[in-house]
SELUM-915850 format. One record per atom (N, C-alpha, C): z, y, x. Coordinates in Angstrom, 1 decimal. Each point is the difference from the previous one (the first is absolute). Layout:
BEGIN
{node {Z Y X}},
...
end
This chain:
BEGIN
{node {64.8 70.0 54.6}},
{node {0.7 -0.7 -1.1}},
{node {0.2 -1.5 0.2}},
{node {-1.0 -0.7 0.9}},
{node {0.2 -1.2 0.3}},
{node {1.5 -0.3 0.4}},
{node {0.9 0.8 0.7}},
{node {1.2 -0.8 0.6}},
{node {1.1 0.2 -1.8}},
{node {-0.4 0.6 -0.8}},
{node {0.8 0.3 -0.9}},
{node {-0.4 -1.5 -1.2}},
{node {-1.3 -0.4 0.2}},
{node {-0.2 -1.2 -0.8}},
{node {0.4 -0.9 0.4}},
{node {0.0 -0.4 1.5}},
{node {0.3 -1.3 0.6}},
{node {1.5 -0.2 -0.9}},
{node {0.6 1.1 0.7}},
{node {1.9 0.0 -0.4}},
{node {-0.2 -0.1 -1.2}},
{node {-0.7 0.3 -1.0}},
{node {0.2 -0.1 -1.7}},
{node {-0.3 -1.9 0.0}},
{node {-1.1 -0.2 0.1}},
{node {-0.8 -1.6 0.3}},
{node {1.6 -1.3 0.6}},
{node {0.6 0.8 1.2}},
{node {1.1 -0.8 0.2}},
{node {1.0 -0.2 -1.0}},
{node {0.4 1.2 -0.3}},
{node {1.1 0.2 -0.9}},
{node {-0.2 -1.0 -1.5}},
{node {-1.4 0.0 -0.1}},
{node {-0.3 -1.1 -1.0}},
{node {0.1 -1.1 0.7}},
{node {-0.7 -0.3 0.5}},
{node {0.4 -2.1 0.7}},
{node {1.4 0.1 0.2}},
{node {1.0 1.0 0.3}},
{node {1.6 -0.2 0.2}},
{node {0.7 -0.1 -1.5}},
{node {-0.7 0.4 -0.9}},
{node {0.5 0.0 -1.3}},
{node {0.9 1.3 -0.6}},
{node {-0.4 0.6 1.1}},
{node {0.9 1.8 -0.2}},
{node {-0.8 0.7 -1.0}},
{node {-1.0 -0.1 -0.3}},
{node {-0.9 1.0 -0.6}},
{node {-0.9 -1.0 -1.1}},
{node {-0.2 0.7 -1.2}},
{node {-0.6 -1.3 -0.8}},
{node {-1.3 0.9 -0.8}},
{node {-1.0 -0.8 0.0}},
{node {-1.3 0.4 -0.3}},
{node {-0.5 -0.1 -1.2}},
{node {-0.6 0.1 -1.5}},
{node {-0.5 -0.5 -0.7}},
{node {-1.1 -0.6 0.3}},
{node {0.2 -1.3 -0.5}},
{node {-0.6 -1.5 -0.3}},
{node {-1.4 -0.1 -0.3}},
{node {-0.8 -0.6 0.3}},
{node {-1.3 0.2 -0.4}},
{node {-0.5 -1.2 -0.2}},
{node {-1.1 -0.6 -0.4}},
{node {-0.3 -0.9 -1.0}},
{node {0.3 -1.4 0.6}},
{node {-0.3 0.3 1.3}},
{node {0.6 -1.4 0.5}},
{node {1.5 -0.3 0.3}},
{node {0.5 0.8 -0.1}},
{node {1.4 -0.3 0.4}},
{node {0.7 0.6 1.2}},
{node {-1.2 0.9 0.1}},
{node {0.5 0.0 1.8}},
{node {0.5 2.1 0.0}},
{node {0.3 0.0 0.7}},
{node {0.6 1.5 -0.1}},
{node {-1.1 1.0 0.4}},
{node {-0.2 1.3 -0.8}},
{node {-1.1 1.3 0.4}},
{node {0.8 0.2 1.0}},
{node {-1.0 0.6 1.1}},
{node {0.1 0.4 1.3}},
{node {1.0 1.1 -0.7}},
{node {0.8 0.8 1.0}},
{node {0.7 1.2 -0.3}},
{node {-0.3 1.1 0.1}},
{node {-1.3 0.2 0.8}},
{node {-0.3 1.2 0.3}},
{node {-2.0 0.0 0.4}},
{node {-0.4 0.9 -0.5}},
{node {-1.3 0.1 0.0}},
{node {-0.7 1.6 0.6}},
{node {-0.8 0.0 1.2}},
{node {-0.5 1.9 0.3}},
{node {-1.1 0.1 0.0}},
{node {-0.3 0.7 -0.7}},
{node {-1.5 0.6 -0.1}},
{node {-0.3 1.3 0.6}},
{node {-0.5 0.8 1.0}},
{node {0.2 1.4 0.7}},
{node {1.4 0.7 -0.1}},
{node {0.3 0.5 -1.1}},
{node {1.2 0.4 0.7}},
{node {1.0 -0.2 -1.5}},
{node {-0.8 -1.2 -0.9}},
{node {1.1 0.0 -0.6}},
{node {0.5 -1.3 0.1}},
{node {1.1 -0.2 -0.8}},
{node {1.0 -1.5 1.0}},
{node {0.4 -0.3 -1.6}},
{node {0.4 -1.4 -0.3}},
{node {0.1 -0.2 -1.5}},
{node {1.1 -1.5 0.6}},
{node {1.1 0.5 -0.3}},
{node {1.4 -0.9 0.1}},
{node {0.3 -0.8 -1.5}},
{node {-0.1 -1.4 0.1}},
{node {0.4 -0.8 -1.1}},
{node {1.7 -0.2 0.1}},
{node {0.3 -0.6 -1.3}},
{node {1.9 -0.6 0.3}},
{node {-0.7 -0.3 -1.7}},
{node {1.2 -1.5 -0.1}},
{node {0.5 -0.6 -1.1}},
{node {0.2 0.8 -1.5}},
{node {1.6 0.5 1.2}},
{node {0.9 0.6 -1.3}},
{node {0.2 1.2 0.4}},
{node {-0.3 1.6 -0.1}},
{node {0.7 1.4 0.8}},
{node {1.4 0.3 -0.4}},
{node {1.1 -1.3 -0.3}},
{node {0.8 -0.1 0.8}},
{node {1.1 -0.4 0.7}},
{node {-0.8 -1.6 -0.1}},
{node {0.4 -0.9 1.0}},
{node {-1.1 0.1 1.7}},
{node {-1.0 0.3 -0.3}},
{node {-1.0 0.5 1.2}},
{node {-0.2 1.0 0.3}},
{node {0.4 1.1 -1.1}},
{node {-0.7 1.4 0.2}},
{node {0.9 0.5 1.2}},
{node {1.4 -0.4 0.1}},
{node {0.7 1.0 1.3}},
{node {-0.6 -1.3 1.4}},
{node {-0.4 -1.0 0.2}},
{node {-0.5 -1.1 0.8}},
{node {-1.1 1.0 0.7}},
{node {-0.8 0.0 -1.0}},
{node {-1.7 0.9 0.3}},
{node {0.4 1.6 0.8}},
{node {1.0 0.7 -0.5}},
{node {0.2 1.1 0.1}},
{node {1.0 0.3 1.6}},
{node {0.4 -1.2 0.0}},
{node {0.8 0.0 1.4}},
{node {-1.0 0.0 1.6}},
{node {-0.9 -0.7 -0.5}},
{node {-1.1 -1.0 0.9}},
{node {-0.6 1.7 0.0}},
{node {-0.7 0.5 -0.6}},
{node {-0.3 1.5 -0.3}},
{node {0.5 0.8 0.9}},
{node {1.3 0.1 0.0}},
{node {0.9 0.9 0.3}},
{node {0.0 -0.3 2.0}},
{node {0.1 -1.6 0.2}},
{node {0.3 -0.2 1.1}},
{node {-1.9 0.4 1.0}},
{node {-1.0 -0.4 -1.1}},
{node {-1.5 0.6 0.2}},
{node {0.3 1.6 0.6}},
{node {0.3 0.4 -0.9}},
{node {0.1 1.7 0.1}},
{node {1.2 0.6 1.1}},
{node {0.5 -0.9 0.7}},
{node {1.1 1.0 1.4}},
{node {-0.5 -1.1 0.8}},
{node {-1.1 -0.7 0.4}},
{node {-0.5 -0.4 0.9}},
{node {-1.4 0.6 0.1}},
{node {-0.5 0.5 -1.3}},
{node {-1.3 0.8 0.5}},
{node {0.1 1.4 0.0}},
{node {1.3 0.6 -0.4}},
{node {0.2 1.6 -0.5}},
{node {-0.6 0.1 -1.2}},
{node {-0.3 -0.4 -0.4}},
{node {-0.5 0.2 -1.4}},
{node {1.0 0.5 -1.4}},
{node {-0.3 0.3 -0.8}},
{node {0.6 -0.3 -1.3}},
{node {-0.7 0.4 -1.3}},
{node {1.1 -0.8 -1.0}},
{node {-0.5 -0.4 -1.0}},
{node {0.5 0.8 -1.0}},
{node {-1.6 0.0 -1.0}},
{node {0.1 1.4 -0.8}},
{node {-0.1 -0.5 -2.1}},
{node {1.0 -0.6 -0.2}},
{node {0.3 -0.7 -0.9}},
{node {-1.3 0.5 -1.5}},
{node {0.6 1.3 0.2}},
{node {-0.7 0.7 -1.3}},
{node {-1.9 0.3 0.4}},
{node {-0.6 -0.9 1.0}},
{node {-1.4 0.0 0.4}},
{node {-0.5 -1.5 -0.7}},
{node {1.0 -0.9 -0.5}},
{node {0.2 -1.1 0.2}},
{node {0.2 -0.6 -1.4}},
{node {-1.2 -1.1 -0.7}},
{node {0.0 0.0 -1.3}},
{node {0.5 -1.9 -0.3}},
{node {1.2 0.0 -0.7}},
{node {0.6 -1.5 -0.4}},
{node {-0.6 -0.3 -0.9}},
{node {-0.6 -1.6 0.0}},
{node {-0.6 -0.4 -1.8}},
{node {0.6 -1.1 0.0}},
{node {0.9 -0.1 -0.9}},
{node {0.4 -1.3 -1.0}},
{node {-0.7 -1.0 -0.4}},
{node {0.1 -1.3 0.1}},
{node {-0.8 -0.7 -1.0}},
{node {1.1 -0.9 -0.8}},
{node {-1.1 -0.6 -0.9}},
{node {0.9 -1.3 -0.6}},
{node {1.4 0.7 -0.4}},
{node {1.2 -0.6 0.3}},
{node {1.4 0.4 -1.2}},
{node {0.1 1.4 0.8}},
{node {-0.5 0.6 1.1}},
{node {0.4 1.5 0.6}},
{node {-1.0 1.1 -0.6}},
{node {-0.9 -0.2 -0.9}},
{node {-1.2 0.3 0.0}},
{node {0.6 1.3 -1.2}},
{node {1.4 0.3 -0.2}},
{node {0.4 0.6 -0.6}},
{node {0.3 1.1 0.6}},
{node {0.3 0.0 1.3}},
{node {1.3 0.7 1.1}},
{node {-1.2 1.5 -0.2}},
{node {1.1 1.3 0.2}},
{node {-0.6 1.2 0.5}},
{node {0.5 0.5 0.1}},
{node {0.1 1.1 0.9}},
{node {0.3 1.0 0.9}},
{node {0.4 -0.5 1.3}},
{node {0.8 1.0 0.9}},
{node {0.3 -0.8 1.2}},
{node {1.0 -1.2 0.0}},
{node {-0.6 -0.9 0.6}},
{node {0.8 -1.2 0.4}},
{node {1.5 0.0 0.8}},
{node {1.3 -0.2 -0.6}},
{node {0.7 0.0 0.3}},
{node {0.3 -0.8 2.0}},
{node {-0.6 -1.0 -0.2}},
{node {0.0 -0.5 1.0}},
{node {-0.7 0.0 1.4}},
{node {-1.4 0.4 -0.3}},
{node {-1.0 0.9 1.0}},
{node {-0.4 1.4 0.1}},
{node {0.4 0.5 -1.0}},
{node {-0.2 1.8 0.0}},
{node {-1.3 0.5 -0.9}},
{node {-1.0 -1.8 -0.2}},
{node {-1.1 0.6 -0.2}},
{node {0.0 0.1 -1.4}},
{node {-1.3 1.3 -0.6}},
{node {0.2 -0.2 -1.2}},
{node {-1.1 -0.8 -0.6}},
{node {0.6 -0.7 -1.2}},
{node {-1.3 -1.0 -1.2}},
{node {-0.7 0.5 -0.2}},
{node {-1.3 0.0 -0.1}},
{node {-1.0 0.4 -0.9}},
{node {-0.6 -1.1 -1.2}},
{node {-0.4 0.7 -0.7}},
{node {-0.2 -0.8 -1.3}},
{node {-1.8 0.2 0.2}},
{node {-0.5 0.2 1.0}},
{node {-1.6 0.2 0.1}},
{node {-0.2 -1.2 1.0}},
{node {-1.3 0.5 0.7}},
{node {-0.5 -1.1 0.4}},
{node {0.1 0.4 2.0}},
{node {0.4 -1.0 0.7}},
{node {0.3 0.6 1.6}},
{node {-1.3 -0.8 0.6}},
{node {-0.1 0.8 0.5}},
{node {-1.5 -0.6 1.2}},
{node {0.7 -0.9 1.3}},
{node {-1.0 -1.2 -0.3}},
{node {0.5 -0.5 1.5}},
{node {-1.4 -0.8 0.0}},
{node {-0.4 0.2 1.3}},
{node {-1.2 -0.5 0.8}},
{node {-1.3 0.6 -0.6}},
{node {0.4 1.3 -0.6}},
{node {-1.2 0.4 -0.8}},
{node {-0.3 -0.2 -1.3}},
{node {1.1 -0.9 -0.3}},
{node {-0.3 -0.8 -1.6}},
{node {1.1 1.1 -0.7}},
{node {0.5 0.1 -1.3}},
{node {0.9 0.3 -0.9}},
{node {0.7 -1.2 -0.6}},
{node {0.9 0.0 0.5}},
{node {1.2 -0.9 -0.6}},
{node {0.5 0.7 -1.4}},
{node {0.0 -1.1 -1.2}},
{node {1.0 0.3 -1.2}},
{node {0.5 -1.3 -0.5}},
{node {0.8 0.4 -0.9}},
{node {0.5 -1.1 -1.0}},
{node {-1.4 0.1 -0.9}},
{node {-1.0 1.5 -0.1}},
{node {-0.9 -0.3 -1.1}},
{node {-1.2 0.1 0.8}},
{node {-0.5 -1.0 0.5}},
{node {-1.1 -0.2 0.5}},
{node {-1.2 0.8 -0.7}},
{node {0.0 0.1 -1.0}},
{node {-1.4 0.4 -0.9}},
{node {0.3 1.3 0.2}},
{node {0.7 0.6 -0.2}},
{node {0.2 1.5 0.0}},
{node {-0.1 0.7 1.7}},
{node {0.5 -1.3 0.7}},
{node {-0.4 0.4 1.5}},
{node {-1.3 -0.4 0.5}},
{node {-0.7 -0.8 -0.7}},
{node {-1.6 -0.3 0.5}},
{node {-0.3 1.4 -0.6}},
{node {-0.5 0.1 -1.6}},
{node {-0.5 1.3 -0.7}},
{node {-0.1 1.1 1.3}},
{node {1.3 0.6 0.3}},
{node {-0.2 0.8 0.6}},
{node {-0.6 0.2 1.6}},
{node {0.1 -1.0 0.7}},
{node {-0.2 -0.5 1.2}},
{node {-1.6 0.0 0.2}},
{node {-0.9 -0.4 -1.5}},
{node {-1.4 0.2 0.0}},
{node {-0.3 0.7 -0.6}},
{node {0.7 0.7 -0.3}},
{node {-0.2 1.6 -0.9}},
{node {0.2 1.4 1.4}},
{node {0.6 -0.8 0.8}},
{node {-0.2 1.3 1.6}},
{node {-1.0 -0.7 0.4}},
{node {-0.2 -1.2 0.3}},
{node {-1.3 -0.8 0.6}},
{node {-1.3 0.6 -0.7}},
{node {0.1 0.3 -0.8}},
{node {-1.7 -0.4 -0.7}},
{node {-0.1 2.3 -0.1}},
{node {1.1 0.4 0.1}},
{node {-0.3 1.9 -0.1}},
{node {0.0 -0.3 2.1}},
{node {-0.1 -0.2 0.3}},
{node {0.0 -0.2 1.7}},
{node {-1.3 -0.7 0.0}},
{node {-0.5 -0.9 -0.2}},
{node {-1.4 -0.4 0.3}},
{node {-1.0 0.7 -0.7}},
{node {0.1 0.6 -1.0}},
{node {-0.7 1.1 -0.9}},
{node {0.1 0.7 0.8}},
{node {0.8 1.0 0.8}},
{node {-0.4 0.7 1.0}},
{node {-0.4 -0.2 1.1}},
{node {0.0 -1.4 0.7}},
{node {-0.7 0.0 1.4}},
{node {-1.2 -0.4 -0.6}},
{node {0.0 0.0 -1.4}},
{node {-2.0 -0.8 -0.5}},
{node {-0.8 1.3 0.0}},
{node {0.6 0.8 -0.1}},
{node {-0.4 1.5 -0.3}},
{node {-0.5 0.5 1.3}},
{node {0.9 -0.2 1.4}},
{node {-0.3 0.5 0.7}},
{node {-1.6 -0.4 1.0}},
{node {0.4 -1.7 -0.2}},
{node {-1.2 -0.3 0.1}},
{node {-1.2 -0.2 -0.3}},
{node {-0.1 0.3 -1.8}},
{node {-1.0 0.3 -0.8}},
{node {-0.6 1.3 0.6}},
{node {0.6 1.3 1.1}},
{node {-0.8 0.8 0.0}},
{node {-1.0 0.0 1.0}},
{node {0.2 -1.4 0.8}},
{node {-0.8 -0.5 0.9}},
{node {-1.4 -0.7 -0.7}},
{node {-1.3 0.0 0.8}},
{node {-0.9 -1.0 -0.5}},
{node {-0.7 -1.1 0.6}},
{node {1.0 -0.9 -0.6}},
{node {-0.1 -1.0 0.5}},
{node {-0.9 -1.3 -1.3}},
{node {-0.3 -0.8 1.3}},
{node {-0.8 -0.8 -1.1}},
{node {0.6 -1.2 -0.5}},
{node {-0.9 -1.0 -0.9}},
{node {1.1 -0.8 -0.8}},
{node {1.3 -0.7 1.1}},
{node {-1.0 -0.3 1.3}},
{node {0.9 -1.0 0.8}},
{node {1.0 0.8 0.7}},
{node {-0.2 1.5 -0.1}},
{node {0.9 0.6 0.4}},
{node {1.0 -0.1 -0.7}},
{node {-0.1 0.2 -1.6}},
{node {1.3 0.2 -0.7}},
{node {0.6 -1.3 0.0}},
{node {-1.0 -1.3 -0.3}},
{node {0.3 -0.8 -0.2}},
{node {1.5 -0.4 1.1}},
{node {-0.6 0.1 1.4}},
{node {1.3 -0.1 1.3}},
{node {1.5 0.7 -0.3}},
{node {-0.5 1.4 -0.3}},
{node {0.9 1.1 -0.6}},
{node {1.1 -0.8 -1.4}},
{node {-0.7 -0.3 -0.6}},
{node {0.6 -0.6 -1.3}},
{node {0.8 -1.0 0.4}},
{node {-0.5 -1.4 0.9}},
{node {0.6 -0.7 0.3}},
{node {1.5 0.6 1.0}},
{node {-0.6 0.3 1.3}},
{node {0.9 -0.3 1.4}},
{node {0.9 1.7 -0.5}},
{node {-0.2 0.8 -0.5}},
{node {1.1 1.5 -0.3}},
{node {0.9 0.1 -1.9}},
{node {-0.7 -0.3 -0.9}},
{node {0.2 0.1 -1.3}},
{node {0.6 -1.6 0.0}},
{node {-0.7 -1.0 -0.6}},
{node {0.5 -1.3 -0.2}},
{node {1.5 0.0 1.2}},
{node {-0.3 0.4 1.2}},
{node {1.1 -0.7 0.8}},
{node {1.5 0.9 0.1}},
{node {0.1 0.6 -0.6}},
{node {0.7 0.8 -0.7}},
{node {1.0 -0.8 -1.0}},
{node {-0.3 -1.4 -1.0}},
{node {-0.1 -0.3 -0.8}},
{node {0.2 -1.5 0.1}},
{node {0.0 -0.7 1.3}},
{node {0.1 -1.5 0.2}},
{node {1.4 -0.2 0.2}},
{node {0.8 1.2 1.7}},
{node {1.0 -0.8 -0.1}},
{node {1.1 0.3 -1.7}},
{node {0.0 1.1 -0.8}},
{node {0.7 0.0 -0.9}},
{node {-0.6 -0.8 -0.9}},
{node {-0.6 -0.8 -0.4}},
{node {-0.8 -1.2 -0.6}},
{node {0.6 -1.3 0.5}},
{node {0.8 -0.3 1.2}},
{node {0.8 -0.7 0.1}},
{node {1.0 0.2 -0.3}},
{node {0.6 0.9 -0.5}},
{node {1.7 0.1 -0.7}},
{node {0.5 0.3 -1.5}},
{node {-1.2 0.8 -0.7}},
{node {0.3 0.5 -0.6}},
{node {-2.0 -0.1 -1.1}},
{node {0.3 -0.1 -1.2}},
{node {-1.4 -0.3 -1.1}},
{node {0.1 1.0 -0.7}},
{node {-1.1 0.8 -0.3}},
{node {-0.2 1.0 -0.5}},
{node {-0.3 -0.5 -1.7}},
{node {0.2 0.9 -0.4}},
{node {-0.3 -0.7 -2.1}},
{node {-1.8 0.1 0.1}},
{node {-0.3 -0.8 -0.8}},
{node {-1.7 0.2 -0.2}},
{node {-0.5 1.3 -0.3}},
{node {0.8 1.2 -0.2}},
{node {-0.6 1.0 -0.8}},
{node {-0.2 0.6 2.3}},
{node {0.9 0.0 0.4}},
{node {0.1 0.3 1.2}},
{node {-1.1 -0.4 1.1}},
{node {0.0 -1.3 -0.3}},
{node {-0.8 -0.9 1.0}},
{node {-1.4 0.3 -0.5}},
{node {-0.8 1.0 -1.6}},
{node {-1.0 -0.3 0.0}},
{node {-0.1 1.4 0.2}},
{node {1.0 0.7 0.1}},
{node {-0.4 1.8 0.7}},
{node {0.0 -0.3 1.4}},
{node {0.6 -1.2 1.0}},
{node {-0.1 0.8 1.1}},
{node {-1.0 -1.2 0.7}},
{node {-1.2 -0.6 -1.2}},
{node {-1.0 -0.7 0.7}},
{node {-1.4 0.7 -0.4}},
{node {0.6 1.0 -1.2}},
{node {-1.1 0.7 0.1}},
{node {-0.1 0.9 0.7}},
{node {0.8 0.7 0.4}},
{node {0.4 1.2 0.9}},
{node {-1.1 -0.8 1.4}},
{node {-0.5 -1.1 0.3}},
{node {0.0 -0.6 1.2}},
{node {-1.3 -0.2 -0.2}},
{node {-0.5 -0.9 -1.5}},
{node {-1.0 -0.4 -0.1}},
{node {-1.1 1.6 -0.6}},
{node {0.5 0.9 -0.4}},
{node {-0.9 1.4 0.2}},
{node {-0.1 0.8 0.9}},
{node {1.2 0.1 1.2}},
{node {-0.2 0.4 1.1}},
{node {-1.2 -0.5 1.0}},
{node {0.3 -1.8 -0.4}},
{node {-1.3 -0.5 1.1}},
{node {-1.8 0.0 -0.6}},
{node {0.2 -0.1 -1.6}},
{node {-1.8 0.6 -0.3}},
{node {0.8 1.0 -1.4}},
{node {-0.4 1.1 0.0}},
{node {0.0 0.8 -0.7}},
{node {-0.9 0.2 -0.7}},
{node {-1.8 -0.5 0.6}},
{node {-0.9 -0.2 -0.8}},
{node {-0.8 -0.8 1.0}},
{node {-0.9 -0.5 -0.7}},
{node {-1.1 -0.8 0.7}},
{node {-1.3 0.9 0.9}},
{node {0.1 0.2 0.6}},
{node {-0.4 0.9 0.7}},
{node {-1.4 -0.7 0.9}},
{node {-1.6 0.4 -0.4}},
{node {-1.1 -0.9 0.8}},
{node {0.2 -0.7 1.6}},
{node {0.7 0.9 0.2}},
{node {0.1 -0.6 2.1}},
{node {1.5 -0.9 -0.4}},
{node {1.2 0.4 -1.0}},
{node {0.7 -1.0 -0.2}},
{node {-0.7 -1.4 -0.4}},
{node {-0.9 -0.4 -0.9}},
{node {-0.5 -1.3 -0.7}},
{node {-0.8 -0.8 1.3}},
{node {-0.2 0.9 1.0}},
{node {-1.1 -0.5 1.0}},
{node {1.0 -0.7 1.1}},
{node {1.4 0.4 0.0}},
{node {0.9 -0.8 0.7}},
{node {0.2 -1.4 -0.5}},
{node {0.3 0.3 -1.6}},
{node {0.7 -1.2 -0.1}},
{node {-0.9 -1.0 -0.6}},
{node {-1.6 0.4 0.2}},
{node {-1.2 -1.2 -0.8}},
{node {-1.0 0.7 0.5}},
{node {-1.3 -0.8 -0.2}},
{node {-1.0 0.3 0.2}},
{node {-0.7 0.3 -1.7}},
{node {-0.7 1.2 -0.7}},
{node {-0.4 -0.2 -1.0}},
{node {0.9 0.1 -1.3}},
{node {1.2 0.3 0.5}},
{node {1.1 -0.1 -1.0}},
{node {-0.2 -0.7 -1.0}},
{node {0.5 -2.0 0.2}},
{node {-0.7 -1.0 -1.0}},
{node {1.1 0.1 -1.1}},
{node {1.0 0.3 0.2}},
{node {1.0 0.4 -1.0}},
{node {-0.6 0.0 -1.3}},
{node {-0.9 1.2 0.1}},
{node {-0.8 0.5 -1.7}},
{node {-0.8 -1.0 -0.3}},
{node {-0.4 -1.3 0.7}},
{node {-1.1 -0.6 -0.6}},
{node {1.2 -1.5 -0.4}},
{node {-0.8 -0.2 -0.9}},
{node {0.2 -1.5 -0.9}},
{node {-0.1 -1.4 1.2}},
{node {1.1 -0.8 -0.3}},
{node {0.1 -0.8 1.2}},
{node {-1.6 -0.8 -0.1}},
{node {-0.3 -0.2 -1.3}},
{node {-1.4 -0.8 -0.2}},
{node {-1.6 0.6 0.9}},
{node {0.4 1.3 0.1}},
{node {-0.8 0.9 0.9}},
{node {0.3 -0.1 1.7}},
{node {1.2 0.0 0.5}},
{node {-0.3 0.4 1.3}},
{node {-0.2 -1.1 0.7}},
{node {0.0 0.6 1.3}},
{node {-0.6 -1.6 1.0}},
{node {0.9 -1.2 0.0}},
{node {1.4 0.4 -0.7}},
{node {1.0 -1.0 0.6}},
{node {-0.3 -1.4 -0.9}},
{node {-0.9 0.2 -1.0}},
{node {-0.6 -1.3 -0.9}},
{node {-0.5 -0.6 0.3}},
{node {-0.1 -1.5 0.3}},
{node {-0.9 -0.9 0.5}},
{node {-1.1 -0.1 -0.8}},
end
């Protein structure tokens, strides 16, 4: 897909192809791939949308390829955020939901696309917690488990996208009972000697 961005990338510095604007002023790249899916920006769909779709077209009889319109989900924002069905000018059709690009969920309603985004997240780590809970492992086991497989699950969409507080305290408990589910005698012997926890700060050694 590289030789299909470069040509999109020119087409912008030539002024052929026009990008939505982003906070600096400067133009969104036009095209973005993540494994095998590809996420094409344009302005207006349709003053750019036949621009994007040509570049497409000339992509697809240089690689044999082609393009399967109705696999292929359009989102509006801002004054387009109304448009639906297929797009007169690209083929593709609107959706009024939310389209995945780079693993995130794109909407005009952010909250309704986080909700559900950690609502598969948190029924997906509920089940790899399960799988691993049938192992016995000790605190520092789970503890690694919790961290580096459960939690990491959960960082890079924590950069895009904020879960409501009712969310963020289901999927830290989901994390924080997977790693001690109970206190367990050979667990307390990891993380202290004597488990000073129970005693009054006036009592333990840490008093001068």
């Amino acid at each position: 897909m590289q030789p299909l961005t470069s040509f999109l990338r020119r087409q912008v510095e030539q002024g052929a192809l026009r990008t939505p604007l982003l906070p600096s002023g400067e133009q969104a790249p036009p095209a973005a791939h993540h494994a095998d899916d590809t996420t094409l920006t344009a302005r207006d769909p349709a003053v750019d949308g036949p621009v994007l779709m040509a570049a497409v077209q000339l992509f697809c009889r240089a690689s044999n390829t082609r393009v399967h319109p109705d696999k292929s989900k359009a989102m509006g924002l801002g004054r387009f955020a109304h448009l639906t069905g297929p797009c007169p000018h690209t083929g593709v059709p609107f959706t009024t939901g939310a389209v995945t690009h780079l693993g995130v969920p794109l909407s005009w309603d952010s909250d309704a696309a986080a909700a559900d985004l950690y609502t598969r997240r948190a029924r997906g780590m509920a089940f790899v917690a399960r799988l691993w809970a049938a192992l016995s492992l000790t605190l520092v086991g789970r503890v690694h488990i919790a961290k580096q497989v459960l939690a990491a699950k959960l960082a890079y969409h924590f950069s895009f996208l904020n879960p409501s507080p009712a969310q963020l305290k289901e999927l830290t408990d989901l994390v924080d009972h997977f790693a001690a589910p109970s206190m367990h005698a050979e667990d307390a012997s990891l993380v202290s000697h004597g488990n000073p926890l129970l005693f009054f700060f006036e009592e333990s050694s840490l008093q001068g």
